[in-house]
VMD Tcl script that builds the backbone (N, CA, C; Angstrom):
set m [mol new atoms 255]
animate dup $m
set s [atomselect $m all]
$s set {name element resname resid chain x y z} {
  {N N UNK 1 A 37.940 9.963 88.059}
  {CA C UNK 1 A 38.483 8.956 88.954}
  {C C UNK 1 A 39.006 7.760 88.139}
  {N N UNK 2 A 38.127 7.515 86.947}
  {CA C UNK 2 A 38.468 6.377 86.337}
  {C C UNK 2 A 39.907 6.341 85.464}
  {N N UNK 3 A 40.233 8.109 84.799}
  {CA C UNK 3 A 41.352 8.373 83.979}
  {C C UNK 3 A 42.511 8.170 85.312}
  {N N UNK 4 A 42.459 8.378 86.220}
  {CA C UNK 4 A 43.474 8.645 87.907}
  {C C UNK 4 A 43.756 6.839 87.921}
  {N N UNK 5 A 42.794 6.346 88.398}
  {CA C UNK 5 A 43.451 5.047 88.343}
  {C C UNK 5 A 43.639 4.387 86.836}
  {N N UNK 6 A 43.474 4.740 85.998}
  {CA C UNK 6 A 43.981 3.914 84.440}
  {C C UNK 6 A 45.329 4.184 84.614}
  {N N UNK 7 A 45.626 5.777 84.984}
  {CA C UNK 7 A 46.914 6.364 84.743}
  {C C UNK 7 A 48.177 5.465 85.578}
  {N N UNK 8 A 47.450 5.510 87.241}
  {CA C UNK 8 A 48.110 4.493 88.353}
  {C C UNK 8 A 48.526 2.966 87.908}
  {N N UNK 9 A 47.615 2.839 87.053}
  {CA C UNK 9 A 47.620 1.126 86.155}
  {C C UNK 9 A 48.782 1.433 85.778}
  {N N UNK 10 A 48.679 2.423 84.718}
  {CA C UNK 10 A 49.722 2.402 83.440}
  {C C UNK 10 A 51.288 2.488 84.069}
  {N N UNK 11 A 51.386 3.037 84.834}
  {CA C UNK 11 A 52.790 3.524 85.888}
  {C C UNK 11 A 53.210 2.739 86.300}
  {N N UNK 12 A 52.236 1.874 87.022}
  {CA C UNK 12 A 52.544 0.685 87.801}
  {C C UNK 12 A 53.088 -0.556 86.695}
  {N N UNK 13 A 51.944 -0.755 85.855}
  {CA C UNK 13 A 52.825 -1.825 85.228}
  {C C UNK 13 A 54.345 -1.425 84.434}
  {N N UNK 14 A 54.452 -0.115 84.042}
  {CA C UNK 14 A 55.007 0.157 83.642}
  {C C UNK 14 A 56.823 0.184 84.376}
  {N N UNK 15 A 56.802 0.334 85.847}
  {CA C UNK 15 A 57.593 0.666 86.947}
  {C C UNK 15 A 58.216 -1.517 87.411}
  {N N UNK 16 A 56.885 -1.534 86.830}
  {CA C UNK 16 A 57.239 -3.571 86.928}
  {C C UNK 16 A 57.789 -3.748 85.610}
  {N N UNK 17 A 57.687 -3.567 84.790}
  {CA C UNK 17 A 57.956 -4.283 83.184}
  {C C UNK 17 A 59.602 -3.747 83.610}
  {N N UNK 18 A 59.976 -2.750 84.308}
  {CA C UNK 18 A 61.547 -2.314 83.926}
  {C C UNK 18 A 62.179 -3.236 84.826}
  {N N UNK 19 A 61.591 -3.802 85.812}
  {CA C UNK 19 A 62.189 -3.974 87.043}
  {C C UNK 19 A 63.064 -5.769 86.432}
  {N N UNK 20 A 64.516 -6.003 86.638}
  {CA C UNK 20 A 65.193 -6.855 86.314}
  {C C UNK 20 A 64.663 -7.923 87.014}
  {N N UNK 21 A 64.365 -9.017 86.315}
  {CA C UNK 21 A 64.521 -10.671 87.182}
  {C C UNK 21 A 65.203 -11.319 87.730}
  {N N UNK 22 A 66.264 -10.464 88.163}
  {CA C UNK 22 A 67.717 -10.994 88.749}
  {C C UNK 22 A 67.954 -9.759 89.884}
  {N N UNK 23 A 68.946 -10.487 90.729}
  {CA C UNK 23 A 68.884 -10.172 91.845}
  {C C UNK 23 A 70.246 -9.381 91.807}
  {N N UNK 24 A 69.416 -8.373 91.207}
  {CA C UNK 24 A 70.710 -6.872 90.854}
  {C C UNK 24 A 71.563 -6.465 91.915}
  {N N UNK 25 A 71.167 -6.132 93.402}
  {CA C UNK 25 A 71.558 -5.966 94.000}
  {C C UNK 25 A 73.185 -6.716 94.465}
  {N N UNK 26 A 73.032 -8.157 94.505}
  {CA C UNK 26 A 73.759 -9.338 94.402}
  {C C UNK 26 A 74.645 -8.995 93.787}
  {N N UNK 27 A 74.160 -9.202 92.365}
  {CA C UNK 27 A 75.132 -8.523 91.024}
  {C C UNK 27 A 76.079 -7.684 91.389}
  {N N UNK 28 A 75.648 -6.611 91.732}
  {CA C UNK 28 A 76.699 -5.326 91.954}
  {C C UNK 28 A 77.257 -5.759 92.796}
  {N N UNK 29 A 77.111 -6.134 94.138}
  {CA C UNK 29 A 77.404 -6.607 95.245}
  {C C UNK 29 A 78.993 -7.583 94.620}
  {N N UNK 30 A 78.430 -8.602 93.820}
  {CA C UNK 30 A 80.067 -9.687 93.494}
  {C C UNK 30 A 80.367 -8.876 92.031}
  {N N UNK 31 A 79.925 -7.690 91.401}
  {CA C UNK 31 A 81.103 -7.510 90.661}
  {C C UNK 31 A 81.880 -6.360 91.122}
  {N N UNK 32 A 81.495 -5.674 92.357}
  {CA C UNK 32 A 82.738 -4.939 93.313}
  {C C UNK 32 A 83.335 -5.744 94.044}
  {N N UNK 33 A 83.289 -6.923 94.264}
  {CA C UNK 33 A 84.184 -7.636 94.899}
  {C C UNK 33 A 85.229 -8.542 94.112}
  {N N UNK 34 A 84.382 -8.575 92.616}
  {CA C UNK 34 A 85.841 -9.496 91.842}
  {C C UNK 34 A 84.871 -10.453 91.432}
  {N N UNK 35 A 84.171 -10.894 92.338}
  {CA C UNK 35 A 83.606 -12.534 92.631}
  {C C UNK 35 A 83.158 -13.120 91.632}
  {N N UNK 36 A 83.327 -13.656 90.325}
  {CA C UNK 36 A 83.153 -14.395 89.237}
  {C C UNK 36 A 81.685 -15.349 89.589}
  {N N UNK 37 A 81.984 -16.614 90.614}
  {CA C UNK 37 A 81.630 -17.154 90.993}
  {C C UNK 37 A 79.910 -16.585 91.178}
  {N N UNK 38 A 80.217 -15.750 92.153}
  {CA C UNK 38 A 78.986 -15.063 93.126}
  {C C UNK 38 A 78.014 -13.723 92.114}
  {N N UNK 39 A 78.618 -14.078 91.030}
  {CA C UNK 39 A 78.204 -12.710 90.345}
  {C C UNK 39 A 77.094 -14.066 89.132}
  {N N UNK 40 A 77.915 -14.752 88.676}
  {CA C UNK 40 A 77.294 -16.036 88.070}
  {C C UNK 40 A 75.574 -16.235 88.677}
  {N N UNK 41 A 76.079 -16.788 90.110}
  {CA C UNK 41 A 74.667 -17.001 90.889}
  {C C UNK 41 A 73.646 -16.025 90.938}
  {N N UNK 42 A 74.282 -14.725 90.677}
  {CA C UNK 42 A 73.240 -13.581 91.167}
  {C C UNK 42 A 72.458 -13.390 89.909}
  {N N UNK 43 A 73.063 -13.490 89.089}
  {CA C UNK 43 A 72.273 -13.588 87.555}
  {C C UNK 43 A 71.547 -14.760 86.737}
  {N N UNK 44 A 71.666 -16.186 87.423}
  {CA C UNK 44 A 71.327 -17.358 87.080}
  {C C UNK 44 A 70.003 -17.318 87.841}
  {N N UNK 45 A 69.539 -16.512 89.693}
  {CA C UNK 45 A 68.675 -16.370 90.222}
  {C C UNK 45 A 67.908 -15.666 89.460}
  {N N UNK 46 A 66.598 -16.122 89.614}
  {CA C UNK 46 A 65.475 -15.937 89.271}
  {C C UNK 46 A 64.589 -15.054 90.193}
  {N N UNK 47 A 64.283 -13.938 90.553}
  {CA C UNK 47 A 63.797 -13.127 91.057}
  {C C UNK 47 A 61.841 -13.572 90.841}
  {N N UNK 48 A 61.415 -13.660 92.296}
  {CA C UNK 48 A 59.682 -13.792 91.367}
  {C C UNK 48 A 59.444 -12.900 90.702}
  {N N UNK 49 A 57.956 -12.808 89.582}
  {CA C UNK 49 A 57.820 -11.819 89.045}
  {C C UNK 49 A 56.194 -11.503 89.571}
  {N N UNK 50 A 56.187 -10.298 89.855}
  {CA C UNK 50 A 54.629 -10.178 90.252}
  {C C UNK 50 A 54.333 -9.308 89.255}
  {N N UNK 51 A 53.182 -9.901 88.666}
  {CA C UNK 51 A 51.990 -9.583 87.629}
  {C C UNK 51 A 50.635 -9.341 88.060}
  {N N UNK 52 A 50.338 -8.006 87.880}
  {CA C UNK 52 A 48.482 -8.020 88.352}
  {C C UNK 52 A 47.853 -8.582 87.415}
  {N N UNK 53 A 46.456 -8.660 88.166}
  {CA C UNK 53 A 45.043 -9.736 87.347}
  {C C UNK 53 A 44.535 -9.115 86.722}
  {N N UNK 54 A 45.064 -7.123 86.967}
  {CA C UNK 54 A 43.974 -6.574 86.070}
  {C C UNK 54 A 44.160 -6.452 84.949}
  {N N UNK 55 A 45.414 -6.384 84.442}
  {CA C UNK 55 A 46.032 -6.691 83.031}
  {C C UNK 55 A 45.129 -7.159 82.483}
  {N N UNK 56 A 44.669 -8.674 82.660}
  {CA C UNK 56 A 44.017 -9.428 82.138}
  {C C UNK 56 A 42.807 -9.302 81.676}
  {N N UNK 57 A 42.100 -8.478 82.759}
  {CA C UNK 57 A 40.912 -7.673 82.317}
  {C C UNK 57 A 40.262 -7.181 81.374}
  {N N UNK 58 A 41.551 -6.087 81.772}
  {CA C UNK 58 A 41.912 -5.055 80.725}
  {C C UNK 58 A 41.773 -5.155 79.243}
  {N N UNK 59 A 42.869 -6.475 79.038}
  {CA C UNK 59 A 42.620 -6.563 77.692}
  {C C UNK 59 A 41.887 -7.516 77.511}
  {N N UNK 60 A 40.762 -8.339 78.245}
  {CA C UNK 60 A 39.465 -8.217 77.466}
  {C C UNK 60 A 38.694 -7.867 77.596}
  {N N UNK 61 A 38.145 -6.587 77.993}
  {CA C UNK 61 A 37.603 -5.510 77.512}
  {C C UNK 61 A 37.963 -4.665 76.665}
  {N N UNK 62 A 38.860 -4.356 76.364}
  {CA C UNK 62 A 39.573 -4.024 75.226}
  {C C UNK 62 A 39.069 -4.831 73.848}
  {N N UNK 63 A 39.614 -6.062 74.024}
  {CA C UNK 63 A 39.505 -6.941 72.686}
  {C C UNK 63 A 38.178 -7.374 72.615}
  {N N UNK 64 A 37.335 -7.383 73.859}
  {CA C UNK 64 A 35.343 -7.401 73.727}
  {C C UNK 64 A 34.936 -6.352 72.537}
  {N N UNK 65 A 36.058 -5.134 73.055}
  {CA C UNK 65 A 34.663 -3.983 72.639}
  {C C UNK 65 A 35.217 -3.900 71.247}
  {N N UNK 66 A 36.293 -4.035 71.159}
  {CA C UNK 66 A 36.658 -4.021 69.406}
  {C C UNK 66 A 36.406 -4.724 68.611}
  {N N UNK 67 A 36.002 -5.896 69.205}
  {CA C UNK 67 A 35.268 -7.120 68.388}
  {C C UNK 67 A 33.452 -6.826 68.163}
  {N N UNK 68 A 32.804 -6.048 69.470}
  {CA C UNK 68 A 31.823 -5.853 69.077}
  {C C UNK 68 A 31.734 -4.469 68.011}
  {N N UNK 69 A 32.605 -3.778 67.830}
  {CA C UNK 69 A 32.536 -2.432 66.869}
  {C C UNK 69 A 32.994 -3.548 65.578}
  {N N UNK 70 A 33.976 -4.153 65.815}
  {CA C UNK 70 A 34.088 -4.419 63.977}
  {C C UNK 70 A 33.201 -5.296 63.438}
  {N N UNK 71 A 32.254 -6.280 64.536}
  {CA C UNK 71 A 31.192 -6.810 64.019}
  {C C UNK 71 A 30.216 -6.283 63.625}
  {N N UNK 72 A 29.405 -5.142 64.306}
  {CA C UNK 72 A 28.523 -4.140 64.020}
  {C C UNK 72 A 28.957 -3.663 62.509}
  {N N UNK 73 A 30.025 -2.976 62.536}
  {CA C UNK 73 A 30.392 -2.423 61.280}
  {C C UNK 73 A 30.448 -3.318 60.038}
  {N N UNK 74 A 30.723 -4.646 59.997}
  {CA C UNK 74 A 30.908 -5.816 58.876}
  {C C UNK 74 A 29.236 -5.677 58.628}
  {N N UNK 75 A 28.143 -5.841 59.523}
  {CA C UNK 75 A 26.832 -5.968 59.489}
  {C C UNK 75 A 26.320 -4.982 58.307}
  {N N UNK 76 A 26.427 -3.866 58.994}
  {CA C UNK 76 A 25.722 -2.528 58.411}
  {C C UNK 76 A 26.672 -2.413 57.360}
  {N N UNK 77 A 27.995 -2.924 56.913}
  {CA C UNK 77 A 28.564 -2.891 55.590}
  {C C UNK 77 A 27.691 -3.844 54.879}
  {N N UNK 78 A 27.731 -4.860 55.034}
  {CA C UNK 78 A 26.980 -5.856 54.348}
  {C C UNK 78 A 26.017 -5.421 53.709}
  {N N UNK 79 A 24.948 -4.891 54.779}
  {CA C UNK 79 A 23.574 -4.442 54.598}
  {C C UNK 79 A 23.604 -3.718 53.611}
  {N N UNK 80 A 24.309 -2.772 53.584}
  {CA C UNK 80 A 24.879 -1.426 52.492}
  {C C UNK 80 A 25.226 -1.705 51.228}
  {N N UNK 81 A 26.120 -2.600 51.353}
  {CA C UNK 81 A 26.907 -3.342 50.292}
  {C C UNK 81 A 25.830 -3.826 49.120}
  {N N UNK 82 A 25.151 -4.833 49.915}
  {CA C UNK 82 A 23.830 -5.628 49.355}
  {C C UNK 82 A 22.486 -4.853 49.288}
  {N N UNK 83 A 22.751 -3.558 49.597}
  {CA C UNK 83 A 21.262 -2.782 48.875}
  {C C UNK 83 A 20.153 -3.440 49.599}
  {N N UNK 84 A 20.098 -4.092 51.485}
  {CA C UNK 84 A 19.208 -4.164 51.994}
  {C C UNK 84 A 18.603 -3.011 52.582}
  {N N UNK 85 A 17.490 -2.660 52.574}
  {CA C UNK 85 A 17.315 -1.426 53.245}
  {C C UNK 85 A 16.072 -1.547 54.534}
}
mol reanalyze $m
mol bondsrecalc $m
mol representation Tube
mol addrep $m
């Protein structure tokens, strides 16, 4: 269940990251008509951008757990290193 929704994550943000900030539709709309003007505006608009929270999560848990593996590992190098036993 957990690989099903990681995958749904990955798609999703992935299906947003392509999606233009401009109001494409518009766009096409005034450059079949000629419209200089109206084609200007459609690309100067700013489209919102929606971003999920879980992103955020994500990568820190991500950057938690890699910080706790390379700390562990610096430890028990040390230990090793220095002939504590």
């Amino acid at each position: 269940a957990l690989v099903c929704r990681t995958l749904s994550f990955i798609q999703a943000m992935a299906t947003a990251a392509a999606v233009p900030s401009r109001d494409l539709d518009a766009a096409k709309e005034a450059y079949a008509k000629g419209d200089v003007d109206a084609s200007k505006l459609a690309h100067a608009t700013r489209a919102p951008e929606k971003h999920s929270k879980v992103g955020g999560h994500l990568k820190s848990i991500v950057y938690g757990g890699l910080d706790g593996i390379i700390t562990t590992f610096a430890v028990v190098a040390g230990a090793a290193g220095g002939d504590l036993a």
